[in-house]
MARMI-264306 format. One record per residue (C-alpha): residue number from 0; residue in one letter; x, y negated, z negated. Coordinates in steps of 0.5 Angstrom, whole numbers, padded with zeros to 4 digits. Each point is the difference from the previous one (the first is absolute). Example, Ala and Ser with C-alpha at 12.3 -4.5 7.8 and 13.67 -1.06 7.14 Angstrom:
<nodes>
<node 0, 'A', <0025, 0009, -0016>>
<node 1, 'S', <0002, -0007, 0002>>
</nodes>
This chain:
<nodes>
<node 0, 'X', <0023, 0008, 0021>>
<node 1, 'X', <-0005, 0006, 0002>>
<node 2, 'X', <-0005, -0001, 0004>>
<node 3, 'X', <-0005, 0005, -0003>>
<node 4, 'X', <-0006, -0003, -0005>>
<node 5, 'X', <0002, -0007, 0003>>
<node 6, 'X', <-0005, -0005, 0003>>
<node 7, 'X', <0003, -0003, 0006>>
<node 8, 'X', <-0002, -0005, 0004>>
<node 9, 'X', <0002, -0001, 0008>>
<node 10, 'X', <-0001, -0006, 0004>>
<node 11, 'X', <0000, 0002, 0008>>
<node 12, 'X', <-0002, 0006, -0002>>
<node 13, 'X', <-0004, 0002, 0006>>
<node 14, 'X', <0005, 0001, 0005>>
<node 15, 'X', <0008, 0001, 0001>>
<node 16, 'X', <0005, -0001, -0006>>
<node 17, 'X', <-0006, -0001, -0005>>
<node 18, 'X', <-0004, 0006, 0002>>
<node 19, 'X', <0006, 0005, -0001>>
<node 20, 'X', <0001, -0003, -0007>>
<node 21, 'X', <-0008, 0001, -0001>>
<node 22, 'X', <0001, 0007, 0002>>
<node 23, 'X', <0006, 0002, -0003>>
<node 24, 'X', <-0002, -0003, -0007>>
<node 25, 'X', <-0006, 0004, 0000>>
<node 26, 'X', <0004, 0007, 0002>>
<node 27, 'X', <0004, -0002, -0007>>
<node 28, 'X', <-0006, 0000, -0003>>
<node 29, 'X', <-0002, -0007, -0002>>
<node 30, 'X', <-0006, -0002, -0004>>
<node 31, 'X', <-0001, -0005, 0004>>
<node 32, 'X', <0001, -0002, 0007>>
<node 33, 'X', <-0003, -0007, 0002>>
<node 34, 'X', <0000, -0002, 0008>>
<node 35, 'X', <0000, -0007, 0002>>
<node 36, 'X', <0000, -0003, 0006>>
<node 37, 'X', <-0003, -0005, 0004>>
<node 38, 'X', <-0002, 0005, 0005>>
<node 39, 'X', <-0005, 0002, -0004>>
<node 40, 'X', <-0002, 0006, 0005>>
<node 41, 'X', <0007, 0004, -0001>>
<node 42, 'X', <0000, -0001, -0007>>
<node 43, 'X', <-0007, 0003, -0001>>
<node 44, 'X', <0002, 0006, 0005>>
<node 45, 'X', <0007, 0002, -0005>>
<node 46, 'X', <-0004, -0001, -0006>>
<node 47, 'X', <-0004, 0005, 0003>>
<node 48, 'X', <0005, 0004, 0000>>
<node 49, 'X', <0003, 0001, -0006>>
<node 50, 'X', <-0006, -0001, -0004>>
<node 51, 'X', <0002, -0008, -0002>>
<node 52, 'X', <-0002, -0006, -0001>>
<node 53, 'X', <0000, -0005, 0005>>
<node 54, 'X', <0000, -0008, 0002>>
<node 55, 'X', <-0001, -0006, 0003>>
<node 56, 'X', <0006, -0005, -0001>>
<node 57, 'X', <0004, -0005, 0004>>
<node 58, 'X', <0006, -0001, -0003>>
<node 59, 'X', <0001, -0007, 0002>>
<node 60, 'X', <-0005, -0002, -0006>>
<node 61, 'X', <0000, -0001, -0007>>
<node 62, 'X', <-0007, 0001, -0001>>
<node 63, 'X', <0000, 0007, 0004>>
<node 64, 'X', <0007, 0004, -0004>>
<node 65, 'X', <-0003, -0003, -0006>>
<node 66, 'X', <-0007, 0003, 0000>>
<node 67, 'X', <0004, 0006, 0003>>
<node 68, 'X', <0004, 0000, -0007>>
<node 69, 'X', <-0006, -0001, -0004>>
<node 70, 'X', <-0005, 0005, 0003>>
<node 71, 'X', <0007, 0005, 0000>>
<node 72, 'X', <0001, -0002, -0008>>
<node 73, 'X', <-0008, 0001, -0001>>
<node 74, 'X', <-0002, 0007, 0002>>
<node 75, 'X', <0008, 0003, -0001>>
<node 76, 'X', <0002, -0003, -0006>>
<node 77, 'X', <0007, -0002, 0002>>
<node 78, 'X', <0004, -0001, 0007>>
<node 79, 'X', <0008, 0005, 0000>>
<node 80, 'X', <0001, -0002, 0006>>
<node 81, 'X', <-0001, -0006, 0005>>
<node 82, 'X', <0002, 0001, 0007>>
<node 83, 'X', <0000, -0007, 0003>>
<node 84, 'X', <0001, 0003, 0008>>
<node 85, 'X', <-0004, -0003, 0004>>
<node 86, 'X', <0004, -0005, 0006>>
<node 87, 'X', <0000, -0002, 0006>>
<node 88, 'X', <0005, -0003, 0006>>
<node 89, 'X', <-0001, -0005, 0004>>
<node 90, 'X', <0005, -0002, 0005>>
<node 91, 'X', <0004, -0007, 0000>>
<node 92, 'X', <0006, -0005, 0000>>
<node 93, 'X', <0000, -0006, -0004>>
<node 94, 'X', <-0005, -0003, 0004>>
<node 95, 'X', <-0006, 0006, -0002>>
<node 96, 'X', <-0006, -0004, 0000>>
<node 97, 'X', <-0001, -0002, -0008>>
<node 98, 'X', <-0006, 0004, 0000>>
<node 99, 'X', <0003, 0006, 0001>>
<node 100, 'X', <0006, -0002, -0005>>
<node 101, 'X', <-0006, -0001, -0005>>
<node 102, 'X', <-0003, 0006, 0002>>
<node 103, 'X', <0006, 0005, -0001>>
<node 104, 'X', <0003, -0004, -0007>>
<node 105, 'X', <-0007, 0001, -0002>>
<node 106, 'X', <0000, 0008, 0001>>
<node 107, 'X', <0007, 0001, 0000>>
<node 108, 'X', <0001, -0004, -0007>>
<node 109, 'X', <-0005, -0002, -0003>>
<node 110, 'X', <-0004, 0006, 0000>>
<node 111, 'X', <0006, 0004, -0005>>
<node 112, 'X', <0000, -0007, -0004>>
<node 113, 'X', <-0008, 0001, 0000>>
<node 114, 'X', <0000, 0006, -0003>>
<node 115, 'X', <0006, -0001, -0005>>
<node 116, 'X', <-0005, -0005, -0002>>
<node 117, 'X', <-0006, 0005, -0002>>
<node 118, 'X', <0002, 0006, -0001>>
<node 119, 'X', <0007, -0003, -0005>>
<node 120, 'X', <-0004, -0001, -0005>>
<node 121, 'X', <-0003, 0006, -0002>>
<node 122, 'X', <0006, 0004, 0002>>
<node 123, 'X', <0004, -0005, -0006>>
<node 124, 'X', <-0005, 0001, -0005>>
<node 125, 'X', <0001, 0008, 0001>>
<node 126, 'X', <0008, -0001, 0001>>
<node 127, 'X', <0000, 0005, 0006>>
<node 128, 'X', <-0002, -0001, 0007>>
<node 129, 'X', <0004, 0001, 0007>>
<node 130, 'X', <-0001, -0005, 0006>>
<node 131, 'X', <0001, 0003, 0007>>
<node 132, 'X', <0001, -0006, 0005>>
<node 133, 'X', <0002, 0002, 0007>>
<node 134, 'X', <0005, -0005, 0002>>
<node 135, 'X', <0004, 0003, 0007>>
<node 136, 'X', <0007, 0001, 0001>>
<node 137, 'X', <0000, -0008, 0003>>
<node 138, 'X', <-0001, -0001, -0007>>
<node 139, 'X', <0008, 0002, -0001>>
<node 140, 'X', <0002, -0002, 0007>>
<node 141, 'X', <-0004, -0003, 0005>>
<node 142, 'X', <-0005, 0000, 0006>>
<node 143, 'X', <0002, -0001, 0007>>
<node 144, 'X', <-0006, -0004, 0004>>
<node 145, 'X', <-0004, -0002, -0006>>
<node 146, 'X', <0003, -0007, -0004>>
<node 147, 'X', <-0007, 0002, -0004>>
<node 148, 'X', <0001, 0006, -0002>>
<node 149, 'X', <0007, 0000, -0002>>
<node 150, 'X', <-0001, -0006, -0005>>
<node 151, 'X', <-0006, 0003, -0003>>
<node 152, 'X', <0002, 0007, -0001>>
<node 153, 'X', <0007, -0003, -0003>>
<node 154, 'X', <-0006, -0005, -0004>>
<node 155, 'X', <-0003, 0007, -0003>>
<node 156, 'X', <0007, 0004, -0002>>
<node 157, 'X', <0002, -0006, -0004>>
<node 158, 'X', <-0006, 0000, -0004>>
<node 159, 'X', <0000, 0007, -0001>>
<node 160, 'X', <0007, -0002, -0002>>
<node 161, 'X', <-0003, -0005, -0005>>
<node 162, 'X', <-0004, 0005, -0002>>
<node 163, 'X', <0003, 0005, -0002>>
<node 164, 'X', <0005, -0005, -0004>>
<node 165, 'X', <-0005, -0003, -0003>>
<node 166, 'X', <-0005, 0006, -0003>>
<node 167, 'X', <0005, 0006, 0001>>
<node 168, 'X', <0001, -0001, -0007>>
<node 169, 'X', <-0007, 0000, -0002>>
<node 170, 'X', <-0001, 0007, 0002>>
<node 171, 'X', <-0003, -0003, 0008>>
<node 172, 'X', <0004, 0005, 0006>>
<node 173, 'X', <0001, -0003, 0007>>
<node 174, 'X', <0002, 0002, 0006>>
<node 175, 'X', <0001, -0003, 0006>>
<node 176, 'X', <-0002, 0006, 0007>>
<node 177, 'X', <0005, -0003, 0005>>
<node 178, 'X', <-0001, 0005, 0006>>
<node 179, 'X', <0003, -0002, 0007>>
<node 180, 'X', <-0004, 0002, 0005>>
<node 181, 'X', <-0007, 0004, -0001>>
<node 182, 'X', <-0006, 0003, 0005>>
<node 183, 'X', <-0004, -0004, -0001>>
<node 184, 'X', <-0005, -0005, 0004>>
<node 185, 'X', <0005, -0005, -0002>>
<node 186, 'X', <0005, 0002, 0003>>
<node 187, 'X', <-0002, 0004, 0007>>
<node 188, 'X', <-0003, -0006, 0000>>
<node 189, 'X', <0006, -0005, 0000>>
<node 190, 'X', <0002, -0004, 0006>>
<node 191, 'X', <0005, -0004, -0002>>
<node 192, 'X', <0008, 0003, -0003>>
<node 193, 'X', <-0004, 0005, -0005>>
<node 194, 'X', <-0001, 0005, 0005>>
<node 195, 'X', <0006, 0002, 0001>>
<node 196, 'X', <-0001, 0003, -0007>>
<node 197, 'X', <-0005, 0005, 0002>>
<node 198, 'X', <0006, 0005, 0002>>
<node 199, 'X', <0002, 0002, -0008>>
<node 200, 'X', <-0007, -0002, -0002>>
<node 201, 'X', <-0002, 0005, -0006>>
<node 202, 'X', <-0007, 0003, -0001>>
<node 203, 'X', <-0005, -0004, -0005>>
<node 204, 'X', <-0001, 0008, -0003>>
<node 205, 'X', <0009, -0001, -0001>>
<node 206, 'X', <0000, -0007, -0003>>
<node 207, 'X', <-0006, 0002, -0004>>
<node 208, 'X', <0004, 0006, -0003>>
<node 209, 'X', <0006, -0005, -0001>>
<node 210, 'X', <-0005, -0004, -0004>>
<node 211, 'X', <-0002, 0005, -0005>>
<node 212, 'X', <0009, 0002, -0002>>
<node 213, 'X', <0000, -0007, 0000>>
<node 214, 'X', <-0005, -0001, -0005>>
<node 215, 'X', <0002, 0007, -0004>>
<node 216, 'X', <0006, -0003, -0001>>
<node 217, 'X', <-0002, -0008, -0001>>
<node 218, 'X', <0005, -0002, 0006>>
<node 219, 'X', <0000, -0008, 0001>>
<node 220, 'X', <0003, 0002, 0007>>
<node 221, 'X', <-0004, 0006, 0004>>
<node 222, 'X', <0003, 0001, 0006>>
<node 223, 'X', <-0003, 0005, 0005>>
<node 224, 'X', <0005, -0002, 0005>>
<node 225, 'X', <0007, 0001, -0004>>
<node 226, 'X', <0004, -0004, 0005>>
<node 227, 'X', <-0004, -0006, -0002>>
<node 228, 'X', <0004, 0000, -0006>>
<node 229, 'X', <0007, 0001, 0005>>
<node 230, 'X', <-0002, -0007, 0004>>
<node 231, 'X', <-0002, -0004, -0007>>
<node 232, 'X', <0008, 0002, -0002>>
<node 233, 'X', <0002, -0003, 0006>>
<node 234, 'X', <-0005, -0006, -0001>>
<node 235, 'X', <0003, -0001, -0007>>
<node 236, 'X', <0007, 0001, 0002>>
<node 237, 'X', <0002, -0004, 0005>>
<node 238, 'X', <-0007, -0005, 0003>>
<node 239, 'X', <0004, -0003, 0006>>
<node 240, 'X', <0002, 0007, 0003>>
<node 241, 'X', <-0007, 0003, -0002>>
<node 242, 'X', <-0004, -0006, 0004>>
<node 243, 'X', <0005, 0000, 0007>>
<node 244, 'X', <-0002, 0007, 0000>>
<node 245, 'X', <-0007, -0002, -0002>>
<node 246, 'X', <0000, -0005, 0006>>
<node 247, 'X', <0002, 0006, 0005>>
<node 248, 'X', <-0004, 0004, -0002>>
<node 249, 'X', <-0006, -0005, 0001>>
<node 250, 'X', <0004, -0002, 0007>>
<node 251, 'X', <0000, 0007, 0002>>
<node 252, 'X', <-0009, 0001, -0002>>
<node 253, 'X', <-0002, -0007, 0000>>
<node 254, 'X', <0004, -0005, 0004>>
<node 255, 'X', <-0002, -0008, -0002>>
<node 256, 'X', <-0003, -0004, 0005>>
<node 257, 'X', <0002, -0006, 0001>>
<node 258, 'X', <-0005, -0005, 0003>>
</nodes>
């Protein structure tokens, strides 16, 4: 799909991955660029900008996508594309309190499920439309330190999976963006078994740029770091000897701690 005359919405638009996207599909010539975010001042400021429009949304509501979606449909008629970015980490084993496992299944998950919701409809009636949900590379492999973060990044890749198998046919594109480590907030902020990814980390400009090739070419899988794809082959050809090497790479950055 080309991204010129499009109506494109980007949740997290204010800051790291999202505001990249924001800029880059403008640069493409986008009709529309509307920037969501709960940090409302940010989104002002690259709606500023680029000359868009910009909201208020918290991901983790219904009611707060959906009036996103219908205030979109209102004054553009149509949404080509929903990118569905906004995310957070938190850290954690099996005992994370419950509130922060609800907060992040929140974001991490129901959030792309949120969207679905609204915006599907529309987008059937046209038999056209494109879902952009930013995943992680923890999606395809795993996250050393955060049981939360590995569980609902998986949960985000297996319903874009079902997406895609679900709508493909009826003329709905999905990809699922699955970076590994980016400089953003997020990651420079990491204290646990992350941290060690900000060596390779990529710029959100050159995930963004990955984005728009993924999105030309309608790839499901978009990749900006290809050796990702390497280390799922090794997942997928031979588990065991993937998590005993998962399991010296967690020793070497993150040894567990045994009470």
């Amino acid at each position: 799909m080309k991204l010129q005359d499009k109506v494109i919405i980007v949740t997290g638009g204010g800051n790291g991955i999202g505001r990249a996207l924001c800029r880059h599909f403008a640069a493409e010539g986008a009709h529309a660029v509307v920037v969501a975010d709960l940090e409302h001042e940010p989104a002002r400021q690259v709606a500023a900008e680029l000359g868009c429009r910009d909201a208020c949304v918290d991901v983790a509501l219904e009611s707060d996508v959906q009036r996103l979606v219908d205030e979109t449909l209102k004054e553009f008629g149509r949404i080509d594309l929903f990118c569905s970015n906004a995310g957070i980490v938190v850290e954690g084993d099996q005992c994370a309190p419950d509130r922060d496992w609800q907060r992040i299944w929140e974001i991490n998950v129901m959030a792309h499920i949120f969207a679905a919701r609204a915006v599907l409809p529309s987008m059937l009636a046209r038999k056209e439309g494109y879902l952009l949900q930013t995943v992680s590379a923890a999606g395809l492999l795993t996250s050393i330190g955060s049981a939360p973060y590995a569980v609902t990044k998986h949960a985000a890749l297996a319903f874009a999976e079902w997406l895609s198998i679900t709508y493909g046919d009826c003329g709905i594109k999905v990809s699922a963006l699955c970076p590994q480590g980016v400089k953003t907030r997020m990651l420079e902020s990491a204290c646990g078994g992350e941290s060690f990814l900000l060596d390779g980390a990529l710029t959100p400009e050159q995930v963004a740029e990955a984005v728009v090739k993924g999105i030309e070419n309608e790839q499901f899988l978009i990749l900006p770091h290809p050796e990702v794809l390497e280390y799922f082959r090794r997942k997928a050809n031979d588990y065991d000897r993937w998590l005993r090497g998962m399991r010296r790479l967690q020793a070497t950055v993150q040894p567990v701690k045994l009470n």
